[in-house]
N, C-alpha and C positions, 0 to 999 in steps of 0.2 A: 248637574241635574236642575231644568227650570220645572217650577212648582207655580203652576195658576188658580189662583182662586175666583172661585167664580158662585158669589151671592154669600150666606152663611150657612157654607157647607157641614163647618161645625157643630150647629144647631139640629136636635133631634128630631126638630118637625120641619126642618128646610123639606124643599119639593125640589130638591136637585139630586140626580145619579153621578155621582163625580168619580171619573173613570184615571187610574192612574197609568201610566203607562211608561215602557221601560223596551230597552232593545242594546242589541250589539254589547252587551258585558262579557262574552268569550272568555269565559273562564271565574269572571270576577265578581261572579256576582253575591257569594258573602260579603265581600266587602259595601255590599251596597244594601245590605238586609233591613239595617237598622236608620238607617235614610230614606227608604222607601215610603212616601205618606199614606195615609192610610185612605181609606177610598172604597167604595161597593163593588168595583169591576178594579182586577188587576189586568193587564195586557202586558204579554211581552212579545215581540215582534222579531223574534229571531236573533241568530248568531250568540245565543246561550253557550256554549262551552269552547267553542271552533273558531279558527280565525283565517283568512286565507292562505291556500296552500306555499304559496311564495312567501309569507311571512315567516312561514315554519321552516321553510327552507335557509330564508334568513339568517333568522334564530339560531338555524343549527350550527350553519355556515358560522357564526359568531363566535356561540362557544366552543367549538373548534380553534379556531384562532385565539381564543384568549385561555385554552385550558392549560398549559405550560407556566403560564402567567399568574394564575390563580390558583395555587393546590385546590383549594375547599371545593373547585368545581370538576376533581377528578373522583370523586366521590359519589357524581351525579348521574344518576341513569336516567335518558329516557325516558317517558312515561308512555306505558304500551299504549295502543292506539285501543279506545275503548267500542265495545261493538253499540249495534242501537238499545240494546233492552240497559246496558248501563248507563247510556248518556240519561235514556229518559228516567232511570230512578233515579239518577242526579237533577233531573231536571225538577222529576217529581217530590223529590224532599226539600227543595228549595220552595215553589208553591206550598206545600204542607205547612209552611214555617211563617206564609204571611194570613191574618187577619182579615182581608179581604174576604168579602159573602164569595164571589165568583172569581174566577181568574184563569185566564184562554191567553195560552202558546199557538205562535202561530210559527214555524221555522223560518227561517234565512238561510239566504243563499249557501253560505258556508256552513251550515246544518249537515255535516256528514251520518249517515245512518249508515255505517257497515254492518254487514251482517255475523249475525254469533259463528259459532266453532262448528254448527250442524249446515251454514251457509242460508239459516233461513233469516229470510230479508223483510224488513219492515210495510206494514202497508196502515192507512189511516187506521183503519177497524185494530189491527193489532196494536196502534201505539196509544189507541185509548184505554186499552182495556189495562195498561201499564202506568199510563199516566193518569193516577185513580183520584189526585189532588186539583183537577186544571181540566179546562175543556181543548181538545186539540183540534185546530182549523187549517184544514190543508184544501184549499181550492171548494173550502163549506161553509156552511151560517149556523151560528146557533142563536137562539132567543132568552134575553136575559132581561128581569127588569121589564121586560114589552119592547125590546130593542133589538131590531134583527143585526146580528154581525157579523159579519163576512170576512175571510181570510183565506190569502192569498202570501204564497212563500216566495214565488219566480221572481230572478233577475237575472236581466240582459246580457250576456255577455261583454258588450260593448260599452257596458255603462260602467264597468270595471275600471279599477286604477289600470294603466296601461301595461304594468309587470303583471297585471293578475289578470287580466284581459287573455291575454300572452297564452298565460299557462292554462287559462281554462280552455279557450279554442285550439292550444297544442293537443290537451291531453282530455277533451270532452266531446272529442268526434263521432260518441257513440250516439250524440244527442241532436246531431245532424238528421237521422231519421226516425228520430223520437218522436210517435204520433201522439198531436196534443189529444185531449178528451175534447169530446164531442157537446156532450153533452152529460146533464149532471140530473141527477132523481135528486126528489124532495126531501124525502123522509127516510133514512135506514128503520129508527124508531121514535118514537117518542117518549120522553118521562117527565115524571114531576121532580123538582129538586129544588126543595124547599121552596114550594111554591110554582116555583118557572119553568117554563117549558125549555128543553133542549132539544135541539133536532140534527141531524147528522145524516151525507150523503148515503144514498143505500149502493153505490160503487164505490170502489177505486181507481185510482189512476192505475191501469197496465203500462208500469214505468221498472225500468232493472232499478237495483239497489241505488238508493241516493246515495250512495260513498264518494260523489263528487259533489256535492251540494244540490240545490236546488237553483242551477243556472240555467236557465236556455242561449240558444245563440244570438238571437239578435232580439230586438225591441217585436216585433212584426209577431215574434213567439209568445212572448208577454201578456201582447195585446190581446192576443188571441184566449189565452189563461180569464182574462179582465171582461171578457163579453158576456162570462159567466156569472156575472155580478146581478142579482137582482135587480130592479129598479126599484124595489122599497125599499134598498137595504139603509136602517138607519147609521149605521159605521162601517167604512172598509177601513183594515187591516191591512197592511202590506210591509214587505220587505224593503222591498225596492219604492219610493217616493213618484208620486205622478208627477214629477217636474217636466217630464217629454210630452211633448204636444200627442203623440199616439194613446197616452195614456192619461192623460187630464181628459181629455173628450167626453170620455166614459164616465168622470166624475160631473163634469162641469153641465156634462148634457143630455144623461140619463141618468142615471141613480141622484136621486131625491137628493 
């Protein structure tokens, strides 16, 4: 974990928002509770409990081969596959647990949200109302501090290790005619919270169950997600890293 400091952040009258930020812990993220610095804005940027699906498969493929080998690991079951309203109370007692004035989840690709036993499926509006600790950014901004921030979960296909590349385009051909949004409203509503204003899409994405993550097919998909980005926005969020020239553009040559 690198730790930047930047002025005397520790001082009670510095004039700095020192924003801590954290991503890709897939499971681990008690272990990183107490290393966490402390900071006004927490950010986590996805892949909270989930890790790609060929890892799992891996994995599995492993302890198979070494269960004969190992009694202690005949003893092991599985851990069932957990639906969205569980991931996000896991997601939401971890938040609950840090110091931070504010602190905005933004999913990752391998963000599975399966849906419960009644087959009902997650959409932004319902995973806020769940994740009661955290502000949740799914292709929206909210205002903290005076600082608008924007999050965005999508990744490429392509940009995938090439085993996970693989199995996304084998088994995500549903996302082939996956119409991106169009367009995105302002405001759902507004509030005050402690102070600061929060603001939040008044749609959703018309997408089926993310129980594949949050991948699209190619970069061209992405970009498209990325056009949505304010031009004042003071911070994007992202999953996926602007290192591709279709997606730096958008930073380097519109948004502030």
């Amino acid at each position: 974990m690198n730790v930047y400091v930047v002025g005397e952040v520790g001082h009670p009258k510095a004039k700095v928002i020192r924003i801590v930020h954290i991503s890709d812990t897939r499971g681990a993220h008690d272990a990183f509770t107490e290393n966490i610095p402390r900071g006004h804005i927490l950010i986590h940027s996805g892949d909270f409990t989930s890790h790609p699906p060929s890892l799992s498969l891996r994995f599995s493929t492993w302890c198979k081969s070494i269960t004969g080998k190992l009694p202690r690991f005949k003893k092991r079951h599985s851990s069932p596959i957990k639906n969205w309203k569980q991931q996000i109370k896991e997601i939401d007692n971890f938040f609950a647990q840090q110091p931070h004035d504010f602190k905005i989840f933004v999913p990752g690709c391998w963000e599975t949200w399966y849906s419960d036993s009644s087959g009902d499926c997650p959409t932004p509006e319902k995973i806020q109302s769940q994740l009661t600790s955290a502000i949740y950014l799914e292709d929206s901004w909210c205002q903290v501090f005076g600082l608008t921030i924007y999050g965005i979960p999508w990744t490429s296909a392509d940009d995938l290790r090439p085993e996970d590349g693989a199995f996304v385009q084998k088994h995500l051909s549903h996302y082939t005619n996956f119409k991106l949004k169009t367009s995105i409203s302002c405001l759902r509503f507004t509030e005050k919270v402690n102070g600061q204003t929060s603001s939040k899409p008044t749609t959703t994405v018309s997408s089926p169950c993310q129980s594949k993550g949050f991948v699209l097919p190619n970069i061209d998909d992405v970009s498209k997600q990325w056009m949505h980005i304010p031009d004042n926005t003071d911070v994007v969020v992202t999953h996926m890293p602007a290192w591709r020239p279709e997606l730096y553009a958008h930073i380097a040559d519109r948004v502030k």
